[in-house]
Residue, then its C-alpha position, 0 to 999 in steps of 0.5 A: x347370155x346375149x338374146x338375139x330375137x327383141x322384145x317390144x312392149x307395149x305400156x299401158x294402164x296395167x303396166x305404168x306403175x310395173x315400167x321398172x321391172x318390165x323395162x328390164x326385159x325389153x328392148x322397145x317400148x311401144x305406145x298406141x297413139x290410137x289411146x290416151x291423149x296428149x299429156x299421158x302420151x307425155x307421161x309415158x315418155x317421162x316415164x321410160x325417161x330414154x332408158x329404152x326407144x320409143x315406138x309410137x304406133x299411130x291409128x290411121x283410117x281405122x274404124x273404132x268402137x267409141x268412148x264408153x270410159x270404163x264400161x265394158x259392154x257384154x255381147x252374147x251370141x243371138x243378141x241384137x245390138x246397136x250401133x249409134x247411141x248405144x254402141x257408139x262409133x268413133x267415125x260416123x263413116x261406119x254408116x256409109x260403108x255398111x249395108x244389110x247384110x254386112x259382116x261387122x268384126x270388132x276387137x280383131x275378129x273376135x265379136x262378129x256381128x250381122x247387120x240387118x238393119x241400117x238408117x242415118x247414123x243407125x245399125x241393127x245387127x245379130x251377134x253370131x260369136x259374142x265377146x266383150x266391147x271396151x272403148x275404141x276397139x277395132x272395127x272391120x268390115x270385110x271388102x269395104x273401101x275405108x280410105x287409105x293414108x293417114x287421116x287429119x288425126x294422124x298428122x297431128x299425131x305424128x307431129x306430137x310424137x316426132x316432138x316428143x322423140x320417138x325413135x320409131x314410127x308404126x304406120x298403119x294400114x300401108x298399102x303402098x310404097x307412096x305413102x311412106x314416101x309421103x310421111x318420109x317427107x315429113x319424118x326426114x331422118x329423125x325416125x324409122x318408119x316401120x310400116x304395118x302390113x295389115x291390108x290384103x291390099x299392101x301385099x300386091x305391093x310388099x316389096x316396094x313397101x319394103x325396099x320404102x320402110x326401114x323396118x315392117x310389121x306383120x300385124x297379124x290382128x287386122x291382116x288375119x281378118x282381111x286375107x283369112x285366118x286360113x290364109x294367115x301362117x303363109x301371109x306371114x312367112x311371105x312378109x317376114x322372107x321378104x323382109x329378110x331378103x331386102x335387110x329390113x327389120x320384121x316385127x311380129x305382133x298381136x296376140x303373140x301371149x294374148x292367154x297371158x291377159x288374164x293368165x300366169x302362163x301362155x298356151x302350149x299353142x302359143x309356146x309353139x308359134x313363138x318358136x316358130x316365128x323365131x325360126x322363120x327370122x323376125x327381128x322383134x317380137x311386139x306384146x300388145x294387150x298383154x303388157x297394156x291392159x293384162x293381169x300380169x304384164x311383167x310374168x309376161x315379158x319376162x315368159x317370152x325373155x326366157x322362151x326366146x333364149x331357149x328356143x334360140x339355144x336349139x334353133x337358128x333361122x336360116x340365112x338368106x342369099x347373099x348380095x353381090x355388093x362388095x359391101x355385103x360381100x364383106x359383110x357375108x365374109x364376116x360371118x363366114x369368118x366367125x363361124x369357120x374361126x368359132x369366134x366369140x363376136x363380131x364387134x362392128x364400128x358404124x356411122x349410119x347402122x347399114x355395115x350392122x344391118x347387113x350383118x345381122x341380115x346374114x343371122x349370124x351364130x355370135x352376137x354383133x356388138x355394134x359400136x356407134x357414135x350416132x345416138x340415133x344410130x344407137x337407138x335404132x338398132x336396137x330394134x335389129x336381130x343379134x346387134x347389141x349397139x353401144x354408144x361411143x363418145x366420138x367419132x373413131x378417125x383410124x381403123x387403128x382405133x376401131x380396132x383397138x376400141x372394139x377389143x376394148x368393148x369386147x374385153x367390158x363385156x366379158x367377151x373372150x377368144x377370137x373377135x371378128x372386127x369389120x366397118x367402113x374405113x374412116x375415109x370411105x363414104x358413109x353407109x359402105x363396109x370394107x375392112x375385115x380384120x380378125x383379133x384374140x382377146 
């Protein structure tokens, strides 16, 4: 059965000797470029060896706990800590944004401290909920001015990943549209930017991030921290709506499994908001932790596999408006189509990926196997909710072809019935949809 909803992991210590049983399960593979250094980025490349695209998530302007190798330092609720020789900080910046008084979350929230105390490159604070500090967790410190943009760091990571060939680009803490713009001028064509709603900030300014990313991510550890956890299920459908409106791929991560790090099976809770992300529409679903650094990283790709098929058996996310473009109107009309025809698919021949994306903007009931000649192309929708991309060896000069070869691929994947068979003419401009054609296999 074809799964519409994606599945993204994230590969790490836990799950590199596993790549084999976990990749079967997945669509993407994420690596946090906030870890690790130059040659295990490389390795882990090597190691999904293009079997599957890369998503490559850089750090940006986060505060983070520093090196402590493999310690693990246990916080107790009443414990007075220190930040500075004994809990070291990644950027000494921490010291200029926290005052007595301040509110200090680390790890997504989960440990709260209460500073009392502050010197040079020194902070006494009270642990009000405990946890466990590992190296280079998240820090937070609620209405500081951190800077915006991507830091000296990430540039040069960005060039590392671009080399290596990640197919997408995760920006963190976006917060307007110019920042893409800016990395945009770097990246050119070579990945999509898919830009991290983590800020309260970025919200005044969502939808211009959105018309200016190619795909969003509801990155719900920080954002939870900075718009409330009261605050978080309406953020989210807000982000994940708009996305759906504007055609851009929406990502849903962090703590999606998160039992599963030390568990065989999720939470009834967690069950429950897969499900309902589902409904709401998200294109993908990221593992984070769990994939990385937990105790059974395969039990939980293949847990959220088989819970994505289920619910998608009894649920299916509502539509939104239609454009009035005759590209998308045309797009709408193949839909409409396969669901009036109960067709078995709609098989899409596309140069830049944009007549798929329209189609899978409108949720369609059948799978849409997309056929490309773009290895890019390829690579990148594989990302989009329902499109099954197949790479072709050329390019199709007549829609003669493009129909014979979408039967042909339909009849390989064991697609029988009626088809719906929509793309761009051959010698219509790149990016447009205008031919709609209905076929029996």
């Amino acid at each position: 059965m074809f799964r519409k909803t994606k599945i993204i992991a994230t590969l790490g210590p836990a799950s590199e000797k596993r790549i084999e049983e976990i990749i079967k399960y997945v669509d993407v593979i994420r690596l946090n470029f906030a870890h690790g250094d130059e040659e295990q980025h490389s390795k882990y490349f090597n190691l999904v060896n293009g079997r599957v695209p890369i998503l490559v998530d850089l750090p940006g302007p986060k505060l983070r706990i520093g090196d402590l190798g493999s310690n693990k330092i246990t916080v107790n609720r009443g414990d007075t800590i220190e930040f500075g020789e004994k809990i070291p900080v990644e950027d000494p910046l921490f010291f200029k944004l926290v005052k007595q008084g301040s509110e200090v979350l680390i790890a997504d929230g989960r440990i709260r401290v209460k500073i009392i105390e502050v010197g040079n490159n020194y902070a006494k604070g009270v642990v009000e909920e405990g946890g466990i500090i590992t190296s280079r967790k998240g820090i937070n410190i609620p209405d500081s001015d951190i800077p915006v943009g991507l830091t000296d760091k990430d540039y040069k990571l960005l060039q590392e990943a671009l080399k290596l060939g990640a197919t997408f680009i995760g920006l963190s803490f976006v917060t307007s549209s110019e920042e893409i713009r800016k990395v945009r001028e770097i990246v050119k064509d070579k990945s999509w930017i898919i830009a991290k709603i983590e800020k309260k900030s970025a919200l005044k300014n969502l939808r211009k991030i959105i018309k200016e990313a190619d795909g969003v991510m509801v990155a719900r550890g920080d954002l939870g921290v900075e718009v409330g956890l009261a605050n978080l299920p309406q953020t989210q459908r807000k982000i994940v709506r708009f996305a759906r409106i504007y055609g851009k791929p929406v990502v849903l991560a962090t703590q999606v499994l998160e039992s599963m790090v030390t568990s065989p099976i999720p939470t009834r809770a967690e069950v429950i908001d897969v499900a309902n992300s589902i409904i709401q529409g998200v294109d993908a679903i990221m593992l984070s932790d769990e994939t990385a650094m937990g105790q059974y990283p395969v039990e939980a790709v293949k847990t959220l596999h088989e819970l994505i098929i289920s619910v998608e058996k009894s649920f299916k996310p509502k539509p939104p408006p239609p454009l009035k473009t005759i590209d998308d109107a045309i797009a709408y009309s193949s839909v409409s189509s396969a669901n009036l025809s109960s067709a078995s698919c709609i098989a899409v021949y596309t140069r830049t990926g944009a007549t798929a994306l329209r189609i899978s903007r409108l949720r369609p009931l059948v799978p849409i196997i997309t056929l490309t000649p773009n290895k890019e192309v390829y690579e990148r929708l594989k990302l989009c909710y329902g499109v099954y991309p197949v790479k072709l060896n050329g390019t199709l000069t007549s829609l003669d072809k493009i129909v014979e070869k979408g039967k042909e691929i339909a009849k390989e994947l064991g697609i029988k019935g009626t088809i719906i068979i929509t793309a761009g003419g051959p010698n219509d401009s790149e990016g447009t949809t205008r031919f709609l054609k209905v076929e029996e296999i």
